[in-house]
C-alpha positions in Angstrom: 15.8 -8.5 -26.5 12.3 -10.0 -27.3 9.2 -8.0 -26.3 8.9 -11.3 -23.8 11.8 -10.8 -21.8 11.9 -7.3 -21.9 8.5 -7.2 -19.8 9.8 -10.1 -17.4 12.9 -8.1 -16.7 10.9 -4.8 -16.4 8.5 -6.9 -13.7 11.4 -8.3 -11.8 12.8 -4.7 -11.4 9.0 -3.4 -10.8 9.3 -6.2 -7.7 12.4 -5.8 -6.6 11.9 -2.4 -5.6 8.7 -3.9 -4.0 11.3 -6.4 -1.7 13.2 -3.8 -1.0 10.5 -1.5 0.7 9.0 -4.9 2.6 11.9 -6.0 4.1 13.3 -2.6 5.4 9.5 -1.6 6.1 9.0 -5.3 7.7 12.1 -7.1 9.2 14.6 -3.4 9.7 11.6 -1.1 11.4 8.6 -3.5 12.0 10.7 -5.9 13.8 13.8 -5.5 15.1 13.4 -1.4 15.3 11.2 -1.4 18.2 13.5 -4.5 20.0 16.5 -2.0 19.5 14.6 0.7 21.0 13.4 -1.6 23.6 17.6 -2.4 24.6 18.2 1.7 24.9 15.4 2.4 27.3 12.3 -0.1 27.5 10.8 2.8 29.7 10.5 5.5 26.4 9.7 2.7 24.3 6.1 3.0 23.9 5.8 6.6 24.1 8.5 7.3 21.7 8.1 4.3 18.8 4.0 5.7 19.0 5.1 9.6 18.6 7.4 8.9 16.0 5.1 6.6 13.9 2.5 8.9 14.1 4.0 11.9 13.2 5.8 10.1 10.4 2.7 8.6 8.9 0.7 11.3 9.8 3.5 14.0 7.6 3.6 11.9 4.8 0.2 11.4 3.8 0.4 15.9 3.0 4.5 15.5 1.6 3.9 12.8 -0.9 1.2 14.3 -3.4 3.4 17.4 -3.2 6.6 15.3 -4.6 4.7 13.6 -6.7 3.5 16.9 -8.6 7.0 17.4 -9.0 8.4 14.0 -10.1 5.9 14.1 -12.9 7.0 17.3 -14.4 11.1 17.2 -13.9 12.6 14.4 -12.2 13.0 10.5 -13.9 11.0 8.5 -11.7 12.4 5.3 -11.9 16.0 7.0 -11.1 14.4 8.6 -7.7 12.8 5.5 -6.8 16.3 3.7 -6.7 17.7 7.1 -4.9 15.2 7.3 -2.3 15.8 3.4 -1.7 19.5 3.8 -1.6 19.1 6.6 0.6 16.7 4.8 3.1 19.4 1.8 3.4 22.1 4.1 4.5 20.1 5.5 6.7 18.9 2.3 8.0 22.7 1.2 8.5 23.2 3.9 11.4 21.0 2.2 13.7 23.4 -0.5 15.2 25.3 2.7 16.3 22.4 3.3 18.9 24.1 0.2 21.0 27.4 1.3 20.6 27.9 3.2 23.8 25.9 6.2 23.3 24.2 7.9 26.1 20.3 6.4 26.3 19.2 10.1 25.2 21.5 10.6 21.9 20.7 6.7 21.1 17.0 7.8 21.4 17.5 10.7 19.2 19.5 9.0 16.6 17.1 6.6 16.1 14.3 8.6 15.7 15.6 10.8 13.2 17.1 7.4 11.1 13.3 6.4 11.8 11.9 9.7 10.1 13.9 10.1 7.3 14.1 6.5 6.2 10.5 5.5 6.4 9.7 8.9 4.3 12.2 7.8 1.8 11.1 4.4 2.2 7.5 5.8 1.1 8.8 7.8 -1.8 9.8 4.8 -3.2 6.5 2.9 -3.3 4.9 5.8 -4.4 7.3 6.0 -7.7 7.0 1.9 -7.7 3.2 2.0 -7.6 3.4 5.2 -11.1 5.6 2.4 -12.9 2.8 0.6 -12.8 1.1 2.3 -15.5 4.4 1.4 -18.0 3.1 -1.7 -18.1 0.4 -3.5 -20.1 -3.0 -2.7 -19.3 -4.0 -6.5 -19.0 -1.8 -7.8 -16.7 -1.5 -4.4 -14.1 -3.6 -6.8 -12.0 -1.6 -9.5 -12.1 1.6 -8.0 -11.5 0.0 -6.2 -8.1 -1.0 -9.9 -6.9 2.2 -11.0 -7.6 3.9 -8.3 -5.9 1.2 -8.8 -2.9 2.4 -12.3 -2.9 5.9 -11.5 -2.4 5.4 -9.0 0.3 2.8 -11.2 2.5 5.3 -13.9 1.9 7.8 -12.0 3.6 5.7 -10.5 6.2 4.7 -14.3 7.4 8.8 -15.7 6.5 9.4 -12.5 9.0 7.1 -13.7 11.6 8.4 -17.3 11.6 11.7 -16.1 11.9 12.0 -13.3 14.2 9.8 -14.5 16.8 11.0 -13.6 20.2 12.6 -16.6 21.1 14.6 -17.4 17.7 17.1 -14.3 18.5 19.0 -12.7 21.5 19.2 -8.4 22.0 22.7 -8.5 21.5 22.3 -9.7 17.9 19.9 -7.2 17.0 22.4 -4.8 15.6 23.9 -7.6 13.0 20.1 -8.2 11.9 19.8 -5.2 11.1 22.9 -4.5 9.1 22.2 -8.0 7.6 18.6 -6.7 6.5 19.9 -3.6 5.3 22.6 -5.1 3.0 19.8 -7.6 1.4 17.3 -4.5 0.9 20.4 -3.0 -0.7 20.8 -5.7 -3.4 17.4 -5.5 -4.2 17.1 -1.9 -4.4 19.9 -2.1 -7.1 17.6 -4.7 -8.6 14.9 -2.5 -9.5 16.8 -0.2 -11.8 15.4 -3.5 -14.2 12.0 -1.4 -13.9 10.6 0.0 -16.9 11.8 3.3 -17.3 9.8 6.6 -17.6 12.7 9.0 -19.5 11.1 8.0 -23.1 7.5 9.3 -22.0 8.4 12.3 -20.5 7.6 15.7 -22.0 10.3 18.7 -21.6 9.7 20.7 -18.8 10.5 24.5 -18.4 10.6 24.5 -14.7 13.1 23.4 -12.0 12.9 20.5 -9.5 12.9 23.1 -6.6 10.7 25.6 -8.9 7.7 22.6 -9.6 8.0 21.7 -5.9 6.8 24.9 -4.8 4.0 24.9 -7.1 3.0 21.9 -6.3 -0.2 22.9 -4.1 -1.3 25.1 -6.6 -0.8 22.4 -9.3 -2.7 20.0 -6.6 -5.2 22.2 -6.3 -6.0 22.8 -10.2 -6.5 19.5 -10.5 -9.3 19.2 -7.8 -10.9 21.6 -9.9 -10.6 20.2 -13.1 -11.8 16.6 -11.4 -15.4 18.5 -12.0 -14.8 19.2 -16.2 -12.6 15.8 -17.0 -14.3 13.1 -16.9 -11.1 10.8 -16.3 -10.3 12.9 -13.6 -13.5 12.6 -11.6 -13.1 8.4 -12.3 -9.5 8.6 -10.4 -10.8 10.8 -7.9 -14.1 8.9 -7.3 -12.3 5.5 -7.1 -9.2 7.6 -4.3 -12.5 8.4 -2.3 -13.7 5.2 -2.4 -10.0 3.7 -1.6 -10.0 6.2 1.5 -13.3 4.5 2.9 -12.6 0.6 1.7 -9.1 0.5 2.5 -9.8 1.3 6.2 -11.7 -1.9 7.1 -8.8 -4.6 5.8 -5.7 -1.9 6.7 -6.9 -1.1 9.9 -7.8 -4.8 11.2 -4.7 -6.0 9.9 -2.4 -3.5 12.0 -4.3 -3.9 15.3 -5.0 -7.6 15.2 -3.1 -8.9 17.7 -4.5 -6.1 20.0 -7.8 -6.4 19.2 -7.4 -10.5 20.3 -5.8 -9.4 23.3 -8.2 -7.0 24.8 -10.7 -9.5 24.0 -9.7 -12.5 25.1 -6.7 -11.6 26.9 -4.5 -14.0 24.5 -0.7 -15.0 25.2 1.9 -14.3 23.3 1.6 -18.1 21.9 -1.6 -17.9 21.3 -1.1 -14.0 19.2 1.6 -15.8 17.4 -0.7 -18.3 16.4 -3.0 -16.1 15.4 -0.5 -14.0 13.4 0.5 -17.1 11.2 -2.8 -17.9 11.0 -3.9 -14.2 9.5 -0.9 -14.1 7.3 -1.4 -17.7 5.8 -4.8 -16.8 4.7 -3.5 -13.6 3.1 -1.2 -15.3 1.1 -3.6 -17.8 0.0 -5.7 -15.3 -0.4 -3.4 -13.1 -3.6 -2.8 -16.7 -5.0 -6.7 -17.2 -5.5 -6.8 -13.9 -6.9 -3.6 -14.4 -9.4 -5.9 -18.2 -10.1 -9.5 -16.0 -10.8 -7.5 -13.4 -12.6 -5.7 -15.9 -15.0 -9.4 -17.0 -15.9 -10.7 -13.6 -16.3 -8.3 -12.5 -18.6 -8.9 -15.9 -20.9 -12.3 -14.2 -21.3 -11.3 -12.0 -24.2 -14.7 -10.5 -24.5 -14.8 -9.1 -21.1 -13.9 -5.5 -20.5 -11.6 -6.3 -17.6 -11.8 -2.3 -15.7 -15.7 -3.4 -15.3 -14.4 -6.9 -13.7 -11.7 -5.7 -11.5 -14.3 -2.9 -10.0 -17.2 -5.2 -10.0 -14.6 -7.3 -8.0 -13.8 -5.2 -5.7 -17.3 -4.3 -4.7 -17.7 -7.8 -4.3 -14.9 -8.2 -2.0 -15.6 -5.2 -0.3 -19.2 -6.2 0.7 -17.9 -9.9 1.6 -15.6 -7.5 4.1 -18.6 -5.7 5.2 -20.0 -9.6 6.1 -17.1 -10.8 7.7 -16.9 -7.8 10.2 -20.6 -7.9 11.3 -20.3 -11.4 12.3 -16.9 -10.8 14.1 -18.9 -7.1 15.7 -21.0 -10.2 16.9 -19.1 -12.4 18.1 -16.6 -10.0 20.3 -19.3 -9.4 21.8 -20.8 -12.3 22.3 -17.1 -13.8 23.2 -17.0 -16.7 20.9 -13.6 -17.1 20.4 -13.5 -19.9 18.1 -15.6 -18.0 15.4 -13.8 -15.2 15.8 -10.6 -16.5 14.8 -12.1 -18.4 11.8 -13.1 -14.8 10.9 -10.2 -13.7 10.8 -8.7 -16.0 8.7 -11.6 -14.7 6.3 -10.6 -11.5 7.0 -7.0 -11.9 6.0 -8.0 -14.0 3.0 -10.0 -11.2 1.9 -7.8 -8.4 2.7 -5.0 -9.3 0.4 -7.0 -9.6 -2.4 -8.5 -6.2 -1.7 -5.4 -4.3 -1.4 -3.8 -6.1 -4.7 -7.3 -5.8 -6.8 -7.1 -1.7 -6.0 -3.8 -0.7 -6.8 -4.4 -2.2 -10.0 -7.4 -0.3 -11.0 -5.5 2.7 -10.3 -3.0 1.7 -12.1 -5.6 1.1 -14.7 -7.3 4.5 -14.7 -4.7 7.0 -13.7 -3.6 10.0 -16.1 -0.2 9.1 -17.5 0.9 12.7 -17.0 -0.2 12.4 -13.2 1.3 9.1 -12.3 3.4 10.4 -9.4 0.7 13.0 -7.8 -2.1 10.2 -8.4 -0.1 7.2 -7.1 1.3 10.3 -4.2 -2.7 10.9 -3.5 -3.3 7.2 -3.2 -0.7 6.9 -0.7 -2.1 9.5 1.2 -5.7 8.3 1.3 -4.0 4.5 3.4 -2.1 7.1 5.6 -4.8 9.2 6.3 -7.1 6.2 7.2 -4.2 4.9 9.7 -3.8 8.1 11.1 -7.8 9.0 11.6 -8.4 5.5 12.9 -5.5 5.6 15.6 -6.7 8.1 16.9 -10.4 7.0 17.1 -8.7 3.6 18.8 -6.9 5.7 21.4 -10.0 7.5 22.5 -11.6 4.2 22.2 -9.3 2.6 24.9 -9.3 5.3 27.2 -13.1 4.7 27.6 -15.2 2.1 29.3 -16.5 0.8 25.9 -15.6 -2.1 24.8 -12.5 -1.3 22.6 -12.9 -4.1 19.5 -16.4 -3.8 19.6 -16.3 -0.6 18.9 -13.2 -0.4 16.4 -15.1 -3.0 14.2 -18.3 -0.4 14.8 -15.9 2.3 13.3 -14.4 0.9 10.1 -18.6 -0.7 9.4 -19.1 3.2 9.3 -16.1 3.7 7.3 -16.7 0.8 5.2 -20.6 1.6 4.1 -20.1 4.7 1.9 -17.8 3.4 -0.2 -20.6 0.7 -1.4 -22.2 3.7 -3.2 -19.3 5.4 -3.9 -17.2 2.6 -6.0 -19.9 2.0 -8.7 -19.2 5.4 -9.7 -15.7 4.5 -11.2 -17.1 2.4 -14.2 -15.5 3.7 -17.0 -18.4 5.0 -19.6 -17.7 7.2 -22.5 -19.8 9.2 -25.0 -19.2 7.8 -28.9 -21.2 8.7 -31.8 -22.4 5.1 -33.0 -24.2 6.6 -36.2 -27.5 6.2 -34.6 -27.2 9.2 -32.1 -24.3 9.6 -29.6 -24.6 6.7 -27.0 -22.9 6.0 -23.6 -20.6 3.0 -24.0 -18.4 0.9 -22.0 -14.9 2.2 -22.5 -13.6 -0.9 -24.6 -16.2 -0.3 -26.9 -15.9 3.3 -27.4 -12.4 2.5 -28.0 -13.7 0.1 -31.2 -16.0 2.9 -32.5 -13.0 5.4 -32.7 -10.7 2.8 -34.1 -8.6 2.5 -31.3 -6.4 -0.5 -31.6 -4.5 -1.4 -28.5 -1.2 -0.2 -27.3 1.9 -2.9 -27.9 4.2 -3.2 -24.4 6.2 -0.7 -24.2 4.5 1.7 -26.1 2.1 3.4 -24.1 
C-alpha cells in the first residue's frame, strides 16, 4: 500500500470513530433519549435527564485523565477505542426495552444506568480518537480536526432537519434508536482503519489494573514536572488556556435556544430556526477554516504551531467581540442583531473548537497521549459543569439570566488572552554565536533535524 492511501485509510478510520461518537452522542441520547424518557414519565423528565447529565459529565471530567494514564502505559489504544465504542452501542440497544411494558420506575432506572455507562464509554472513545491524532503528520493534524468538525456539525444540523418534532411519532422512537445504534455500530467497526499505536509502544512492567491505581500519583508527577520540562509547561499552559477559551463557544452553543427564549420568549418555530441557522454557520464556518488552512500550509516558510496559536487568539478575541455586542443587545432587546450574532457566533465557534484540538495534537508528549488528550477532555467538562451551575443560580434570581450568562463566559473568556501567547513554542539552540531562543522549526534546522516521514513518528 502507498504511503498515500495508507494515510487516507488511517483518516477514514480516525473519522469513523468520530461518526460513531456524534451520532450515538447526537441522534441516540441528544435526541431521541430525552423523547423516550419523556413517553415513561414526562413528569421526572426534567429532573431526572438534568441529574443524570450532570453527574455523568460532572464524573468524567476526574475518570478520564485517570484512564488515560493507564492506556498510555499498558493497553493498545486504538483496540480500546473500538471496545469502548462497541460497548456503548450495546448498551445503547437496551433502551427500546424502556417501552416494553416495564413499570415507569424500572424504565426510569434502566435508562439512566444505559445513560451512564454509555456516554462514559462513549467519552473514552473520543478521548483515544483525539491521542491518534498525534500518529498522524504534523502538517495536516489541523486539517484532519476541521474535517472531522465538518462531519460532526454536519450531522448535528442533518439531525436537526430530521428529527424535528413533527417529522416522527413516540411510538417509533424505539426503532430510531435501534436504527441509530446499528449505523453507529458500522462505523465504529470502521475505525479499526485508524492508525494504530501497538508499533510505538514501549514495554511496560505493570498491569492494566496495577497502572490504574497509580494513575493519580502518575497525574500528579506530571503537574510537577510541568514546572522543569519545558514541553510540559507548553501543554499545560495551552489546557489552561482551553479551560477558559473553550467556555465562551461550548457554553453558548449548548444553551442557545434557552438563552433566545428567555429573551425573547421565541416559539418552537422560531428556535428551530434559529437552530439551523446556528448550525449552518458552524459548518460554513470549519470549511473556511479547511479553505485558510489549505493556503497556510502552501506557505512552506511559515512555522505553522505559531499560525495555528496566533489563530486562535485571533478567533478567540473576534469571540470576545461578538459576545460584547450580543451582552448589548440582550439588553437592549434588538432581536434582529442578536440573531445575526449568533450566526457569528457559530461561525466562529467551529473554527475554534477544530483549530485547538489540533494544536494539542501538535504539542502533546507522545508518551502522554491518552492522560493529555484525557486532561483536555476534562478541561470542556469542567467548563460545562462550572457554567451550569452558574446558569442555575443565574435563573433562580431576578437578574436577567442571558445578560448575565454572556457577563460570565466575558470573565471566563479574558484570561485566556494572556494566557494563550504563552504556548508559542521557543527553544534554546546554540547558533555558534552564543545560545539563542529560536522558534521551534528553526531550532529543529540547527540540530539537524529533518522531518519525520508518515508513519514514522
Amino acid at each position: 500500500m502507498t504511503e498515500r492511501n495508507q494515510y487516507l485509510l488511517h483518516a477514514v478510520g480516525w473519522i469513523s470513530a468520530s461518526i460513531a461518537f456524534n451520532i450515538a452522542n447526537t441522534v441516540v441520547y441528544g435526541t431521541l433519549y430525552p423523547k423516550l424518557l419523556q413517553s415513561i414519565s414526562a413528569d421526572f423528565f426534567d429532573n431526572v435527564f438534568s441529574i443524570v447529565n450532570s453527574l455523568t459529565t460532572f464524573a468524567s471530567s476526574f475518570l478520564l485523565p485517570s484512564l488515560g494514564v493507564a492506556f498510555d502505559k499498558r493497553v493498545a489504544i486504538k483496540s480500546t477505542m473500538v471496545i469502548s465504542g462497541l460497548t456503548a452501542c450495546m448498551l445503547s440497544a437496551l433502551l427500546p426495552f424502556a417501552e416494553q411494558g416495564m413499570a415507569p420506575f424500572a424504565a426510569l432506572l434502566l435508562t439512566s444506568v444505559v445513560y451512564v455507562l454509555a456516554m462514559f464509554f462513549l467519552r473514552t472513545l473520543v478521548m483515544n480518537d483525539n491521542a491518534l491524532l498525534f500518529f498522524f503528520p504534523e502538517a495536516s493534524r489541523v486539517t484532519l480536526s476541521l474535517v472531522n468538525n465538518f462531519v460532526g456539525f454536519g450531522l448535528s444540523l442533518g439531525n436537526l432537519i430530521l428529527f424535528n418534532s413533527d417529522t416522527f411519532s413516540d411510538d417509533s422512537i424505539g426503532s430510531l434508536i435501534v436504527y441509530a445504534t446499528l449505523l453507529c455500530f458500522l462505523f465504529t467497526l470502521l475505525s479499526v482503519c485508524a492508525p494504530s499505536d501497538l508499533d510505538h509502544r514501549e514495554p511496560g512492567q505493570e498491569s492494566f489494573l496495577q497502572a490504574l491505581k497509580g494513575s493519580v500519583a502518575e497525574l500528579l508527577r506530571t503537574a510537577k514536572l510541568v514546572s522543569v520540562e519545558p514541553d510540559l509547561k507548553q501543554v499545560a499552559t495551552f489546557l489552561v488556556a482551553y479551560l477558559l477559551f473553550s467556555a465562551s463557544g461550548t457554553i453558548y452553543t449548548i444553551y442557545l435556544v434557552i438563552l433566545y427564549s428567555v429573551e425573547f420568549d421565541y416559539t418552537l418555530t422560531q428556535t428551530f430556526n434559529l437552530q439551523i441557522m446556528y448550525y449552518i454557520a458552524m459548518v460554513s464556518g470549519v470549511v473556511v477554516g479547511i479553505g485558510m488552512d489549505a493556503i497556510m500550509k502552501s506557505k512552506a516558510k511559515m512555522n505553522r504551531l505559531h499560525v495555528d496559536i496566533v489563530t486562535q487568539q485571533v478567533v478567540n478575541v473576534l469571540i470576545g467581540f461578538v459576545l460584547v455586542i450580543n451582552l448589548y443587545s440582550f439588553a437592549a432587546k434588538r432581536e434582529t442583531l442578536s440573531r445575526a450574532l449568533s450566526a457569528c457566533m457559530g461561525f466562529l465557534y467551529s473554527y475554534q473548537a477544530s483549530v485547538a484540538r489540533g494544536i494539542l495534537a501538535k504539542i502533546m508528549r507522545g508518551d502522554l497521549k491518552c492522560q493529555l488528550s484525557g486532561l483536555y477532555s476534562s478541561a470542556t467538562y469542567i467548563s460545562i459543569s462550572i457554567c451550569s451551575v452558574v446558569y442555575a443560580v443565574l435563573a433562580s434570581s431576578s437578574v436577567d439570566t442571558g445578560v448575565a450568562l454572556l457577563g460570565v463566559l466575558l470573565v471566563c473568556l479574558g484570561p485566556s488572552y494572556y494566557i494563550l501567547p504563552h504556548c508559542l513554542p521557543r527553544k534554546y539552540v546554540n547558533t555558534g554565536e552564543g545560545v539563542q531562543m529560536v522558534d521551534e522549526d528553526e531550532a529543529d534546522l540547527e540540530e539537524g533535524n529533518a522531518p519525520t516521514e508518515y508513519g514514522s513518528q
